[in-house]
Structures are given as structure tokens and as C-alpha cells.
C-alpha positions in Angstrom: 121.8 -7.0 143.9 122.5 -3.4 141.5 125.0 -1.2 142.0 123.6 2.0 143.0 126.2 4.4 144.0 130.0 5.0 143.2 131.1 4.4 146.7 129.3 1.1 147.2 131.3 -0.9 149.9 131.3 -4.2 148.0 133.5 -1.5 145.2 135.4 -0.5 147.8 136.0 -3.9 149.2 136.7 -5.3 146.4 139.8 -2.8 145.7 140.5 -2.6 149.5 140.4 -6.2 150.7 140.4 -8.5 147.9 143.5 -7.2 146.2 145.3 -6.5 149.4 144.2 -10.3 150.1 146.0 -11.4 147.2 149.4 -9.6 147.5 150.1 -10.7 151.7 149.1 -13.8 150.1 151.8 -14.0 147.4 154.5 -11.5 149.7 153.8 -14.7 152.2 155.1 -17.0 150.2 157.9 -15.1 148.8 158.9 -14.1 152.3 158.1 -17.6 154.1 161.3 -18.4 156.2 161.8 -21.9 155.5 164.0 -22.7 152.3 161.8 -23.8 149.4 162.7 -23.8 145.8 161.5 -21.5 143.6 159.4 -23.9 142.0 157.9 -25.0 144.9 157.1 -21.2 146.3 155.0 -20.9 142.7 152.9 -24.0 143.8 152.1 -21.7 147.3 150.2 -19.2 145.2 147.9 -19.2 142.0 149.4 -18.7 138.6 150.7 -15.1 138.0 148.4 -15.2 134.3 145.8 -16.3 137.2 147.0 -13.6 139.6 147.4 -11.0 136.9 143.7 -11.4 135.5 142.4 -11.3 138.4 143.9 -7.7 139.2 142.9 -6.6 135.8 139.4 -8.1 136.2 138.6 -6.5 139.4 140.1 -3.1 138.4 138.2 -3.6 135.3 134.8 -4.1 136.8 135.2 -1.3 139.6 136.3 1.1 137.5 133.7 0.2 135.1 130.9 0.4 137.3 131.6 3.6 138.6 132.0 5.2 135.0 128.4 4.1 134.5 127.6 5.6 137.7 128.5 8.8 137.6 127.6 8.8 134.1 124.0 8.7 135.1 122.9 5.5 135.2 120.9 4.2 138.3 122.1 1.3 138.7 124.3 -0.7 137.5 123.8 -5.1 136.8 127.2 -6.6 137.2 125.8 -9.9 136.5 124.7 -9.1 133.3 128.4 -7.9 131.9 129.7 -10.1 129.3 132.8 -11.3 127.5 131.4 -14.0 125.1 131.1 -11.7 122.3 134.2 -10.2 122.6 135.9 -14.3 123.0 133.9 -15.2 119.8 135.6 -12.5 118.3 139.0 -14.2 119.2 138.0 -17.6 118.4 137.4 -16.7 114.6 140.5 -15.0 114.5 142.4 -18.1 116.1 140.6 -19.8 113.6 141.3 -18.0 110.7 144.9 -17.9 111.6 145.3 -21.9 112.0 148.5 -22.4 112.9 149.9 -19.1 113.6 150.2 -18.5 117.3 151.4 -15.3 116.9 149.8 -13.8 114.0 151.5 -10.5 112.7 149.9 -6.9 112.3 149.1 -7.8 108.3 147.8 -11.1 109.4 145.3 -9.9 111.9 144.0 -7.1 110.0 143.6 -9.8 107.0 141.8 -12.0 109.1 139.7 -9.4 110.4 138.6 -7.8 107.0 137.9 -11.7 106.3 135.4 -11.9 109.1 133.9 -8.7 108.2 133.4 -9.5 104.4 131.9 -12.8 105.4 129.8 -12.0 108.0 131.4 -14.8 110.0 128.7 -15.6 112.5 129.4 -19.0 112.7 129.9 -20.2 116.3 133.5 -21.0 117.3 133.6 -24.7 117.9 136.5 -25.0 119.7 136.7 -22.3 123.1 134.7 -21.8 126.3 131.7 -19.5 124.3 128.6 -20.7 123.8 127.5 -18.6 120.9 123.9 -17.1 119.7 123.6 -15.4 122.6 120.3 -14.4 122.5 119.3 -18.2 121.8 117.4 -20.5 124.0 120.2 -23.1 124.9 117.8 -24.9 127.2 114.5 -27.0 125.8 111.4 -28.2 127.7 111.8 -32.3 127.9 108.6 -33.8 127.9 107.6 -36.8 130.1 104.8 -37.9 128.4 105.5 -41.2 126.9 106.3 -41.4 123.2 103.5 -43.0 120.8 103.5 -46.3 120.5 104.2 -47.4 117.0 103.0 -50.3 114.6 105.9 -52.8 114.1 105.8 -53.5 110.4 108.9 -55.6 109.7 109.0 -58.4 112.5 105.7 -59.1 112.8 106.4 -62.9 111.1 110.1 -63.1 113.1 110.7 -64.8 116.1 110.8 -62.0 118.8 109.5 -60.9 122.0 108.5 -57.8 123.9 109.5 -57.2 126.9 108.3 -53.6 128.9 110.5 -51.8 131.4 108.9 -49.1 133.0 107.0 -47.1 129.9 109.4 -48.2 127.4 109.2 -51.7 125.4 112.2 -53.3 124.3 112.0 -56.2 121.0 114.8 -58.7 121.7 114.8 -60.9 118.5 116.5 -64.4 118.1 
């Protein structure tokens, strides 16, 4: 369902409710009277990269929404936001860098111009993209039954043919 107007209550909720969800949720555990170790007071809650992305992801899309909004779109298709591009991106430079974790300023803007020049549009192998984004990543499967074809080599051997369900199998001694 489209976004339609800045001060859509699914926006607000999302802000109002979700967030506020997830902060009594991880005061709760920090608060909780019994004695727990630290440790096990981090297993009470998600991770904090978890916890962290999620505020930035909800801030993100809110605040994005109602940009477009009050920019003069209509409407506005959540759904249809994506970050593979910018994760393919990413992956090449990962990539490109090998072993460096941390690459420096110098390496990154090497490994960018590299891309560039090379029109790297190779998809990343490794990663959660999918690539060729505008591909079909789905094919019709037939269920007709395949041809039946002439079996040239054995015809003199000793085998036999034996047919499960539309599919013949030669079992040769």
C-alpha cells in the first residue's frame, strides 16, 4: 500500500512505537533487578550493530518518504526502495581490496577509479546481492516430457530399460 501523505500513521508509528519499542526493551534488560552478567544481559536484547541499524533504517526510510512527499510526489512505494546497487558497489570494493579490512583513503579511491575504468559490472560472487537487477532470475520449467532419444552405443550390450513414471532409466551389466 503507497505512501500518500507526510503524516501517514504507519510513519508516525513507525518513529512513535517501534523505536520507543525497542529502547523499554533494551532499558528492561539493563534495568532488570535480578543480578545477571553483562554478558548475559546482551543475550536479553538483539545485537547493538542489529539495534543500531535498525534505528538508522527506520529513521532513514521515514525521513525519506516524507522528503519525497512534500517534494511532490504522490505517492510514494516503499517496497520498491533498494540497496542492492549500492551493496554491489561494496562487494567490488571488498573485492578489489582482498585482504585489506580496513582499506585506507588512497586505497579506496584506487579501487574506485579501478571500477570506474573497468566498467566492473561483474556480479559480486561472494555477498547477499543478487546482481543484474533488471534480469529475469526466475525461468518457466516445462513439464512436458523430454524427447525420447535413439540409443546409439548400447544397442549390442547387455542392458535393460526400466521406466519410472515418464523417465526411462538403462541399467547395464
Amino acid at each position: 500500500m503507497p505512501y500518500e501523505s507526510p503524516e501517514d500513521e504507519r510513519l508516525t508509528w513507525l518513529k512513535d512505537v517501534f523505536l520507543n519499542y525497542l529502547e523499554s526493551w533494551k532499558q528492561s534488560t539493563l534495568t532488570y533487578e535480578r543480578e545477571y552478567t553483562p554478558d548475559a544481559r546482551q543475550k536479553m536484547f538483539i545485537s547493538f550493530q542489529t539495534y543500531e541499524g535498525l534505528k538508522i533504517a527506520v529513521n532513514s526510510h521515514v525521513d525519506a518518504i516524507k522528503f519525497l512527499l512534500t517534494a511532490g510526489f504522490k505517492y510514494v512505494l516503499a517496497e520498491r526502495f533498494k540497496q542492492d546497487i549500492l551493496e554491489d558497489y561494496f562487494g567490488h570494493q571488498r573485492e578489489k581490496g582482498r585482504r585489506t579490512d580496513n582499506p585506507t583513503t588512497q586505497q579506496f579511491g584506487y579501487n574506485d577509479l579501478t571500477i570506474a575504468s573497468q566498467r566492473d559490472i561483474a556480479p559480486v560472487i561472494r555477498g547477499n546481492v543478487g546482481g543484474g537487477y533488471e534480469k529475469v532470475k526466475w525461468h518457466q520449467v516445462s513439464v512436458e516430457p523430454v524427447k525420447k532419444r535413439r540409443n546409439l552405443g548400447r544397442s549390442g550390450s547387455n542392458c535393460q530399460k526400466r521406466k519410472r513414471q515418464n523417465f526411462y532409466t538403462i541399467l547395464c551389466a
